[in-house]
N, C-alpha and C positions, 0 to 999 in steps of 0.2 A: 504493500500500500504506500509507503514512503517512496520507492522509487517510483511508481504511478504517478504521484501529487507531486514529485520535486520540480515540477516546472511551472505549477503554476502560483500566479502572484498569491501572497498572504494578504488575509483581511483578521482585525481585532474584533473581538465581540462585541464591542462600543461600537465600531462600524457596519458590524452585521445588524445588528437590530437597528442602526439607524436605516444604511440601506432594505431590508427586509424582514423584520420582524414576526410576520405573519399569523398574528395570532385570530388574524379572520381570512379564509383563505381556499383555494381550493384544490385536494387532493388528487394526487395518483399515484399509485404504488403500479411495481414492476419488480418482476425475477429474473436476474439476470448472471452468468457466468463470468468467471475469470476474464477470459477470451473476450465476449461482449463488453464486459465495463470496461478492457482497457481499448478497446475500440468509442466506448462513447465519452474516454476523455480526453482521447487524442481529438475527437470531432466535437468540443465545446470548450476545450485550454483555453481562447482566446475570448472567452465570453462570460467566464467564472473566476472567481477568488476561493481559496481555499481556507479556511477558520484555522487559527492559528495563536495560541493562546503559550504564553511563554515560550515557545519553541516546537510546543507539540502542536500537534492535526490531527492525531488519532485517540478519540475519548472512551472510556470504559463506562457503560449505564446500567445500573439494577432498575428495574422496573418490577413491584407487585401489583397486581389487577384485581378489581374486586367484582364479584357480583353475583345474581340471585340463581343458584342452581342452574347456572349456564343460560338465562332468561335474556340477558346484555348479549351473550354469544349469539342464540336463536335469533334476535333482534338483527343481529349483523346479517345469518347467513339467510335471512329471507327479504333482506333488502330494504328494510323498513326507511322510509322518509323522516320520520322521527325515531333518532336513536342517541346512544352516548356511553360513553366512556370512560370509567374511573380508574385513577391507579394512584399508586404514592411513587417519585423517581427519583431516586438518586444517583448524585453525576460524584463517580467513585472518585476521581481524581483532586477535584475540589473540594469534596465532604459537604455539598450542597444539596440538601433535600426538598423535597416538594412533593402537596397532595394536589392533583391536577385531572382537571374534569373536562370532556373535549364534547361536543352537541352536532352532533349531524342535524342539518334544517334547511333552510329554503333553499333551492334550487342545489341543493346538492353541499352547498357551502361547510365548513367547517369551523366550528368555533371555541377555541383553547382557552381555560383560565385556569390561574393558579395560585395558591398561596403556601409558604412555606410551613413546614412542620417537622418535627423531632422524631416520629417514631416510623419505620420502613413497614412493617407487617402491622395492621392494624387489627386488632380482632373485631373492631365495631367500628364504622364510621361514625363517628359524634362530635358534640362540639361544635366549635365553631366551623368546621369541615362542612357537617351536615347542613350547616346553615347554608352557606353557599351553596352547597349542591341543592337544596330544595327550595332555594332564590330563584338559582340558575334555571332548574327543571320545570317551574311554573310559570316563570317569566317566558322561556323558548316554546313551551309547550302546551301553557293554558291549561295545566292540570295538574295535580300531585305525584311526586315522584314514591312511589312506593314500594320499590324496591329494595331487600334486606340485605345488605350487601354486605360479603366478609373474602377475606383473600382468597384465592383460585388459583394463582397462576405467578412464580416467578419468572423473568426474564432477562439472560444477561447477555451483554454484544458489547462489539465495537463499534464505535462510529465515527464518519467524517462528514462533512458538513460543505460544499461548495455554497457560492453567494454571486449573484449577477451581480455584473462589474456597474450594470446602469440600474442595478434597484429591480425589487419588485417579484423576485425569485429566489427561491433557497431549496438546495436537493441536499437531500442526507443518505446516507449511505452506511448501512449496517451491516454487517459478516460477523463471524463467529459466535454465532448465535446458540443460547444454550438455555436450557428450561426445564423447568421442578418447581412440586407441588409446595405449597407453602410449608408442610406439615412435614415433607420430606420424605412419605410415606412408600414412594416409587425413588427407584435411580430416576436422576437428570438426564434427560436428551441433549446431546452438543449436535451442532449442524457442522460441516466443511465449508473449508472456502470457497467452493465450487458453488455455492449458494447463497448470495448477494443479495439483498433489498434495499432497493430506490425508491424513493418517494421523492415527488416534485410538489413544491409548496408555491402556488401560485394565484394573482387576482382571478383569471379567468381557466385554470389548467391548461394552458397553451403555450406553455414557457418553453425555452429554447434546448430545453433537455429534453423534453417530452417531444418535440420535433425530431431533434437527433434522434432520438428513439424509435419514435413511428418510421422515419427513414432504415432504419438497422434491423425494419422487421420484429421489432421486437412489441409483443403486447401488454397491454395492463393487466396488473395479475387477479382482476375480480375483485377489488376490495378486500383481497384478503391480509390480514393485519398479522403483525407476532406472536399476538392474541389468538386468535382465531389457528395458525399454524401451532403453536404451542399445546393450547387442550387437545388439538387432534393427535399430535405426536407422544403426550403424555397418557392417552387411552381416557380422556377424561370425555369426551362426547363422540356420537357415532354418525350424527345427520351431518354431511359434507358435502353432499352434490356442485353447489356455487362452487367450491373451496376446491375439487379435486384435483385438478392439476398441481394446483401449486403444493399440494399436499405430499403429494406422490414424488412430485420433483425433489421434496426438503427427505422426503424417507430414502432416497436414494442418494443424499449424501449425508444420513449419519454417521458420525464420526465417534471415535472409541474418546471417553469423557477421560480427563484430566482435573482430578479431586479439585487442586487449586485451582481452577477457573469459577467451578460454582464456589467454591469458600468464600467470596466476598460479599457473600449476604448472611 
């Protein structure tokens, strides 16, 4: 990944969120190989900045997900116009955490908020947590959010982060992806490198990556999230139809787990 990204220009995170922030915006995720990423950055170096934060580009994320007996999952895989998404994230690197609620809504849109918090596994959303979330849930959706929500699903990767050089786009890019159950009750799944996740975060989904993209043949991977690949690979849900490609493509490159990669939750 380092020799990948050594060409292109660095951007601060004071200037990523000034140029792109995103936190209204609109999605698409993509699976993509070895092979293919280093083709789609050889075909957009001249159009992106790479996040660069003391020296590094390459960030370590725990991610825990909450929610009702897979009720938030079902919501995903049957396409719901009103949907969302809770997790608590921490960016290992910094010791920065966050509980952060994400709202699928009009026309497909995306909408991120967050506030900090102390604890990674939560056994009960509550607090001033729940407040926000059942603000946010009746405000977006004109109804009570009723969902009993408790952890489901660790997840940990790497990521790098590109930034349009003229605003208005940011792609992330996640590998080494690995996943286990809160409770620990199953081995961890690790994924290979051969199994890349893009996401283009943009005003209209039409950003200069997602072109490059569409051009290299390559398609969007159905919505399906880490989330969504994680319970399937964990044995934790069995309805996947939307999901199965990409499901099939992550079983085919799991990778033999390394104790120390999940230990840092």
């Amino acid at each position: 990944m380092q020799t990948l990204l050594k060409d292109f220009e660095s951007v601060s995170l004071g200037e990523t969120n000034r140029l792109a922030k995103m936190l209204s915006r609109a999605e698409n995720k993509y699976v993509v190989n070895y092979k293919q990423f280093s083709a789609l950055l050889a075909a957009i170096r001249e159009d992106y900045a790479v996040l660069d934060i003391d020296g590094r580009n390459e960030f370590q994320y725990a991610s825990c997900y909450y929610d009702d007996n897979y009720a938030c999952y079902n919501e995903h895989h049957q396409s719901r116009r009103q949907r969302f998404k809770v997790r608590t994230r921490e960016y290992i690197n910094s010791g920065l955490m966050f509980f952060e609620i994400k709202l699928k809504g009009l026309r497909g849109k995306t909408d991120k908020h967050r506030m900090g918090c102390d604890t990674f596994v939560m056994p009960r959303i509550q607090g001033e947590h729940l407040r926000m979330l059942n603000e946010l849930y009746l405000k977006n959706y004109r109804k009570e959010m009723r969902f009993d929500l408790t952890p489901s699903l660790i997840v940990n990767y790497s990521r790098c982060t590109l930034v349009a050089l003229k605003g208005g786009e940011r792609v992330t890019i996640d590998f080494d992806l690995g996943f286990k159950l809160p409770d620990g009750a199953i081995d961890a799944v690790q994924i290979g490198h051969n199994f890349i996740v893009i996401e283009t975060k943009s005003a209209d989904g039409r950003g200069k990556a997602d072109s490059a993209l569409k051009k290299m043949g390559v398609r969007k991977a159905s919505k399906c999230s880490k989330y969504c690949i994680g319970v399937n690979l964990t044995g934790e849900v069995s309805k996947n139809n939307n999901f199965l490609q990409t499901i099939k493509r992550a079983q085919k490159n799991i990778a033999p787990v390394c104790p120390a990669t999940m230990a840092a939750v």
